[in-house]
N, C-alpha and C positions, 0 to 999 in steps of 0.2 A: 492881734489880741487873742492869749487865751483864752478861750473857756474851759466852765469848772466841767467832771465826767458828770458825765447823766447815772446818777445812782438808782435811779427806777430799774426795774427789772421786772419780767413776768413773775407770777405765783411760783415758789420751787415748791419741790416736792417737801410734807410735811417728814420730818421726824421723827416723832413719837407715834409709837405703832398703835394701831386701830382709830388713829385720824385720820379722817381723809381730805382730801383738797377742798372740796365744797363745806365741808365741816367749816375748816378754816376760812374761806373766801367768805362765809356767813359771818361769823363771826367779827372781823378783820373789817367789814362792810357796816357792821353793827356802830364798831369803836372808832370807826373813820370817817366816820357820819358828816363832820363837821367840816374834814379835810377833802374829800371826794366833791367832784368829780374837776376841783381846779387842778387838786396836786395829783398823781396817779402814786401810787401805798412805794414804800421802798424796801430794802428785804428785811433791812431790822424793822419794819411797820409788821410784815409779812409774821417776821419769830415774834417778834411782841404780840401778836394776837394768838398765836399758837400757844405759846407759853402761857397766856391769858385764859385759853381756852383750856388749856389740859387742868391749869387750878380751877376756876369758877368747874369743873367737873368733877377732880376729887373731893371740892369744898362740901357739892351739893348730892355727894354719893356716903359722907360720910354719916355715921348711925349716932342718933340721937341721944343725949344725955339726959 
């Protein structure tokens, strides 16, 4: 019988420069609240919260109108 690949993978390195792993892992732990600690995060969980995180950060750096 096959089985499906194990898609889990550890944390990769972020991306977008002046993120760092724990930025992310914070984040990602935030948004994952619900799914932790039955499922362990997979890497599109991993960019979803990164790309989550770099907007909720230009969202809340942008100047007031």
């Amino acid at each position: 019988m096959k089985t499906p690949p194990n898609t889990t993978t550890g944390q990769p390195e972020p991306f977008t420069p002046g993120v760092t792993k724990g930025m992310v892992r914070q984040h990602a732990y935030a948004l994952f609240r619900d799914k932790l600690p039955d499922h362990p995060l997979t890497l599109e969980d991993w960019v979803l919260a990164e790309k989550d995180l770099v907007a909720t950060s230009e969202a809340e750096n942008l100047p007031a109108r």
